[in-house]
N, C-alpha and C positions, 0 to 999 in steps of 0.2 A: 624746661629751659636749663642748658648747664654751660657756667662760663669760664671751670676751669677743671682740673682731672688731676687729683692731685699723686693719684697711683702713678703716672705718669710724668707727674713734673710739668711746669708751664701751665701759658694758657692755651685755650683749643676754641674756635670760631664757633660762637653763640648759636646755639641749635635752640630755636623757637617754639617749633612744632616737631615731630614726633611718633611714630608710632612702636608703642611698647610694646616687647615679647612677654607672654603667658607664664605666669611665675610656677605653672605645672605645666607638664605636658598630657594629663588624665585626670580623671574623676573618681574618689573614692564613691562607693554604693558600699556600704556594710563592708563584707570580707574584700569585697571587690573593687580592682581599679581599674576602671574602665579609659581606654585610651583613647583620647580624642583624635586621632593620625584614623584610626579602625571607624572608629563613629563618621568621621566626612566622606569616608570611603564608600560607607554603607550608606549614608543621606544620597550620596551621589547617583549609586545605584538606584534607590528608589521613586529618583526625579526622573532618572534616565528613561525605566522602564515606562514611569506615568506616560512623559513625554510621546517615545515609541509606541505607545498603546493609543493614543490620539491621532496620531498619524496613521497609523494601521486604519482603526475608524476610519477614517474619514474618505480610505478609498475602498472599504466596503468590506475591510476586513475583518476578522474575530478578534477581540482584543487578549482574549485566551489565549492566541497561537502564540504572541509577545511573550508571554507571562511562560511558557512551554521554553521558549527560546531562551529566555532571558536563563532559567535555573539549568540551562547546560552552557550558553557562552559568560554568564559571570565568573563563576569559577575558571573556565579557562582559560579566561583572559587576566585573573589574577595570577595563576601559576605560569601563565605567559608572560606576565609584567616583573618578576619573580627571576623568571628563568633568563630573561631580557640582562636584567641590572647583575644577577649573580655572574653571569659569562661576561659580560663586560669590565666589569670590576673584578675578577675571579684573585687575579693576581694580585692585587692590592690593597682587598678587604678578605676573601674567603682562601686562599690558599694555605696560612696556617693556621686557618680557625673554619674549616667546614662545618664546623655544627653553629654557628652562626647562618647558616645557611636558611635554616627554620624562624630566623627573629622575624617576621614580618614585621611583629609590631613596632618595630625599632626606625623603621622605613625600610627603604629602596625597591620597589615598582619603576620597574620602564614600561614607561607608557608605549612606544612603539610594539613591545613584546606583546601587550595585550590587545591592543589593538589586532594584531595579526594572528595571534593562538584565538581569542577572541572570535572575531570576524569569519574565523577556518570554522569553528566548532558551529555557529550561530549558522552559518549559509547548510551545513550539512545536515543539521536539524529541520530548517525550513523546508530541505529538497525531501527529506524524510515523512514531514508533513503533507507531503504534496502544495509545498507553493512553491514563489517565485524568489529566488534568495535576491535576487535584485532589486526587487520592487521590496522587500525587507532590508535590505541594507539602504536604499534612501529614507526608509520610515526610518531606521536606527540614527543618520548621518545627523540628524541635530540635536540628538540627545544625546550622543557621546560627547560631545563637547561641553554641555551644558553637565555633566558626573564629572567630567575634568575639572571643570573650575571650583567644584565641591571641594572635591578630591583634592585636590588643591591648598585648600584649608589649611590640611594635616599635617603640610610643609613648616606652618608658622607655630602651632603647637610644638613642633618636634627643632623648632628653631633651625631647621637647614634650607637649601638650595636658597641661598640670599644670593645680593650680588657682589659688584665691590663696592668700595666706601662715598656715601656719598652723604653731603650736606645737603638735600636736598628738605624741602618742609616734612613729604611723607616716609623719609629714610626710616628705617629699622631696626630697634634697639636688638641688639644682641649680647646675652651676657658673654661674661668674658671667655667662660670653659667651653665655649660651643665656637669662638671663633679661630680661624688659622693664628700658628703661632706669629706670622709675619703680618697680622694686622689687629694684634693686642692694644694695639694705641689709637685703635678705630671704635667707635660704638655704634654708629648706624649704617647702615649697608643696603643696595635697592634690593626692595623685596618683590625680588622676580617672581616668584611661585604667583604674587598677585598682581604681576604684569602679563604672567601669561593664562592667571584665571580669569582676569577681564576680557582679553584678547580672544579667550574659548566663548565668554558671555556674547561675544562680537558673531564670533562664526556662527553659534547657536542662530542668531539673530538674520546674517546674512542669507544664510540655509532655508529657513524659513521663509523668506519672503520671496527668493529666487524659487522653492518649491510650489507658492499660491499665485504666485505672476507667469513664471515661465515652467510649467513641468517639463523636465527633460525623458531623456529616452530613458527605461528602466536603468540602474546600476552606476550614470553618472554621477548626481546628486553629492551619493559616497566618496566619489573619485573627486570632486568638490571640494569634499570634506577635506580629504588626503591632503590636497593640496594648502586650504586653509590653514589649517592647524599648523601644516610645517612649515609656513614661511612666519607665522608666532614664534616657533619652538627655536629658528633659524636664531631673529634674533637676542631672543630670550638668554640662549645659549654663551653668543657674544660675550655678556655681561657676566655670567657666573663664575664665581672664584673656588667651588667646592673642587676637590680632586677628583679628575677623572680621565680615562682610557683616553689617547690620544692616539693621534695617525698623521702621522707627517706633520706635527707639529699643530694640528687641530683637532678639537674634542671628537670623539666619533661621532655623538648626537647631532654635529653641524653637519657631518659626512652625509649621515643619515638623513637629514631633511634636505640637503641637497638632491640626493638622488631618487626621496621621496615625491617631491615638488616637479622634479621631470617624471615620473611613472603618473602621476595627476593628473599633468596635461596632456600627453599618451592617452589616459585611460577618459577623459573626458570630451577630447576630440578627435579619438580615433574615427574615422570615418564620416568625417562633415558633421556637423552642425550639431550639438547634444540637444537642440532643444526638439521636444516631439510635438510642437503644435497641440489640437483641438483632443487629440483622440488620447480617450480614457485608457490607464495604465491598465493591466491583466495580473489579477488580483493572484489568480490559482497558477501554476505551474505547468497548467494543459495549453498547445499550443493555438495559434489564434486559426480561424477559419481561414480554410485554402479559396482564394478568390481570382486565381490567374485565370488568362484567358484559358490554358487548356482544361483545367479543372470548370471552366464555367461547361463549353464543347464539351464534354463529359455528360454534365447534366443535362445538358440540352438534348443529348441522342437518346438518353435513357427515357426524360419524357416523350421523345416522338416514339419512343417504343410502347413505352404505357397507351401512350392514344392509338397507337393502329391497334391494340390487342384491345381495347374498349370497340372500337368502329368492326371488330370483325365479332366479336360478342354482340353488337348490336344491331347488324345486317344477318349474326344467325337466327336472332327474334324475329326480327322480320320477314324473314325467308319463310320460317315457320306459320308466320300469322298468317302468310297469303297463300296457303297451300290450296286454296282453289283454283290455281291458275292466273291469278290477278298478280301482277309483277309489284311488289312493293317500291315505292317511290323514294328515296332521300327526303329526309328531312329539310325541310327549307332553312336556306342558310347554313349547310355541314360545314361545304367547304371554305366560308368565310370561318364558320369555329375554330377547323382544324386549324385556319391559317395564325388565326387569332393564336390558338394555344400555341403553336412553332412560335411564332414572336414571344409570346411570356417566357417559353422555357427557355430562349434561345437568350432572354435579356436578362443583365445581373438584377438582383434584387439591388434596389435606390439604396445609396446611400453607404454601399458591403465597403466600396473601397477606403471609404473616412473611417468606418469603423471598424476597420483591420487594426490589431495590436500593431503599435510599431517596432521596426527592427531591433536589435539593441543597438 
């Protein structure tokens, strides 16, 4: 509780409660400091995968192919996140300082960057495995929000992306050399990073239960996700005071989730209804059984072929057995068989058209 600021002069409206910033931003281990922004980063990762690797299970997948995927789209969804914040900011952080370009540790990761270098690298690995990059991008869509909100973290250690000032009980202490020159006479600020790691704990959550109640067609799920995420980041965004790229007078990131938010629901109800009913998702990347009517007509003439090449193999036995002049007879009931077998070959197998993969 503070009831006056004397660096400042006056009194400042009694702040109750409170959430204090990290009087380090790392960990020393012997020679080493370890930086806590890097450690939530890599927690993240490791829930992400767990996550992903359960989801794979549980529609009959290798939890190995996850674990394959994961060590070619982590990385290049970091140097996506990387290469997101350096082009955007180019001008106003890295143009006279390019070899700041390598601080990772320092922050700045755009998450839309890696999401999308990410997402590129992970789908063209799965098709490489021979599976289904779609039915792996809905296993992936609730564990990327849930490495977000980790990830997340490493905002409040590194004392950035806060928002503007606010008295509120859970505002956030910011020391003084981390805050804009034009709000030195501020000390708590909304701490967005953990209004929009709750909001990721949210989509993790919604994802999830829309996946075990309603499965959709392969590759919606994701497009879900898309959508989720950026009407958080929307107005996350709103609130934030840090410098950044603008476009006609608004941040890019708001730009960005706008036209995010419309490619989601594009990508989600392209084509009538995302949800696929009863019938089990298709695990491998091989196409589903051809069950049209001419495809079944197909089968059907091939069996009537098979059967007259058995009835003429089996009146040549016969011919032979009565070679004393005694005409062989037909077997009692052929021509109900033959007719019998024309209907089987002629009828779908029960049940083919429910259990065709559905469309995307």
């Amino acid at each position: 509780m503070q009831a006056s600021d004397p660096a400042v002069g006056g009194l400042r409206p009694i702040v109750f409660v409170s959430i204090p910033s990290p009087s380090s931003g790392g960990v020393e281990i012997g020679p080493l400091n370890l930086r806590l922004y890097g450690v939530m980063i890599a927690l993240g990762v490791l829930a992400a995968v767990w996550l992903a690797q359960r989801q794979w299970r549980s529609r009959g997948g290798d939890p190995e192919d996850i674990t394959v995927i994961a060590l070619w789209a982590v990385p290049a969804g970091l140097i996506g996140a990387r290469l997101y914040h350096v082009i955007t900011d180019w001008s106003r952080l890295y143009a006279d300082s390019p070899q700041d370009i390598v601080k990772i540790w320092q922050g700045g990761l755009g998450i839309p960057g890696g999401i999308a270098l990410g997402a590129l690298v992970g789908a063209v690995v799965a098709h490489r495995r021979g599976l289904d990059w779609r039915t792996i991008a809905d296993c992936v869509a609730p564990a990327l929000p849930l490495a977000q909100a980790i990830g997340r973290l490493g905002n409040y250690f590194n004392q950035e992306l806060y928002g503007r000032p606010t008295d509120l009980p859970w505002g956030l202490e910011i020391d003084s050399e981390n805050r804009p020159v034009e709000y030195l006479d501020q000390e708590t600020f909304h701490p967005t990073f953990l209004y929009e790691g709750l909001w990721n704990i949210g989509v993790m959550f919604i994802l999830l239960w829309i996946d075990r109640r309603h499965r959709l067609k392969p590759g919606r799920l994701f497009g879900a996700y898309l959508g989720l995420y950026f009407v958080g980041r929307l107005w996350v965004e709103s609130i934030r005071i840090d410098t950044a790229t603008e476009i006609l007078g608004l941040r890019v990131n708001i730009w960005l989730s706008l036209v995010m938010i419309v490619v989601s629901l594009i990508w989600v109800f392209w084509g009538g209804s995302p949800v696929a009913g009863e019938a089990p998702a298709v695990v491998a990347g091989d196409a589903a059984p051809d069950t049209t009517p001419a495809r079944r007509a197909v089968d059907a003439d091939a069996s009537d072929a098979e059967l007259d090449g058995t009835e003429t193999a089996a009146g040549g036995d016969e011919t032979a057995a009565g070679s004393d002049g005694t005409a062989a007879s037909p077997a009692p009931g052929s021509d109900e068989t033959a007719a019998g077998s024309d209907e089987t070959a002629a009828s779908p197998t029960a049940g083919s058209d429910e259990t065709a993969a559905p469309d995307p």
